[in-house]
C-alpha positions in Angstrom: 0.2 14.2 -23.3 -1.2 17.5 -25.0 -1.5 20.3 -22.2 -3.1 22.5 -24.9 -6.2 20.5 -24.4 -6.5 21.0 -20.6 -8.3 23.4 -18.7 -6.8 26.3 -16.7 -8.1 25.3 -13.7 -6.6 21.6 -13.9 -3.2 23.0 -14.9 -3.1 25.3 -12.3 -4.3 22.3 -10.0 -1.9 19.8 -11.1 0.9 22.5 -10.9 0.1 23.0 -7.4 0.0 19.5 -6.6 3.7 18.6 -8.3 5.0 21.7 -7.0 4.4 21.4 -3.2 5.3 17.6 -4.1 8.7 19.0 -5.3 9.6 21.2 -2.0 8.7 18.5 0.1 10.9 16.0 -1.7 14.0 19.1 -1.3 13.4 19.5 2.5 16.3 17.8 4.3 14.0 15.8 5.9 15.4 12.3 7.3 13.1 10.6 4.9 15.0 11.8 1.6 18.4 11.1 3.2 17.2 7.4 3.2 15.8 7.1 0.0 19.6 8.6 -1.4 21.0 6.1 1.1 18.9 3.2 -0.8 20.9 3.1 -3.6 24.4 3.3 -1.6 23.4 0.7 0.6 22.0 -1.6 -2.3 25.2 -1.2 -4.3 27.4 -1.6 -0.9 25.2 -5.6 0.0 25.6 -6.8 -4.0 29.1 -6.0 -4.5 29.7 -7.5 -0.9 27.5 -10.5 -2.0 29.6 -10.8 -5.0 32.6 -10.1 -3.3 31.9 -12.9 -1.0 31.0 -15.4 -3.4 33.9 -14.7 -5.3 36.2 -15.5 -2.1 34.6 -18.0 0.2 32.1 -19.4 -2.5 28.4 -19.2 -2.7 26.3 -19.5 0.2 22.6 -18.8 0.7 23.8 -15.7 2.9 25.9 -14.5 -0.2 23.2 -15.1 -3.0 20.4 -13.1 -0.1 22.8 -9.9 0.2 23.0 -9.9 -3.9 19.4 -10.5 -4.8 18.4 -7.9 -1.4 21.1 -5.7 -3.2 20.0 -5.8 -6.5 15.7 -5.1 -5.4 17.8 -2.0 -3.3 19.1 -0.7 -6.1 15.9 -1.9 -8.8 13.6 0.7 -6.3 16.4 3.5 -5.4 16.8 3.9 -9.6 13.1 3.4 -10.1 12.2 6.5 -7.1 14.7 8.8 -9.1 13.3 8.0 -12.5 10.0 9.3 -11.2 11.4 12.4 -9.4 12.6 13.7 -12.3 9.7 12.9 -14.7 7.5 14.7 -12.0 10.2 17.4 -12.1 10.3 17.7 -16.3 6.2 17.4 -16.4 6.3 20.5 -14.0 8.9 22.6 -15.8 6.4 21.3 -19.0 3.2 22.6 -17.2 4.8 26.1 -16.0 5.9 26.9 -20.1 2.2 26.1 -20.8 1.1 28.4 -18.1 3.7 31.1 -19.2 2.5 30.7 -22.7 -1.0 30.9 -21.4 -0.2 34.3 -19.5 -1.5 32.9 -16.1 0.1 33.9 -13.2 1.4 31.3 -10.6 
């Protein structure tokens, strides 16, 4: 994506945007302890699941806790890819307004 082709007002606007985005996602609001939590949790039912499997055989209980484990996990690793593209996209929109000499 070329930023050298945008406008100042929709850099500034987007910058906005992804900022507040990024001080709401740092506020230690219960919300973010879960999503962190996610991927524990996920990790915690597939290794049981496997675990289980491993010891008592499979069961339709054991194969549930590794596939709910697994889509855990799959969305917990998706979320953080996100955050941090949303996080380098604003560092890359801040050295564009820097370069630009706009204040924000």
């Amino acid at each position: 994506m070329d930023l050298m082709n945008w406008t100042d007002a929709e850099l500034i606007s987007v910058r906005e945007k992804l900022h507040t985005w990024c001080l709401k996602r740092q506020e230690p609001t219960w919300e973010n302890k879960f999503l962190n939590w996610t991927g524990f949790m996920g990790a915690f039912a597939f290794l049981t699941g496997l675990t289980d499997m491993f010891f008592g055989g499979p069961t339709a209980l054991n194969f549930l806790l590794v596939v709910l484990g697994l889509l855990a996990c799959f969305s917990w690793y998706k979320g953080d890819k996100q955050r941090q593209k949303n996080i380098s996209f604003l560092e890359k929109l801040n050295q564009e307004l820097t370069r630009r000499g706009l204040k924000f």
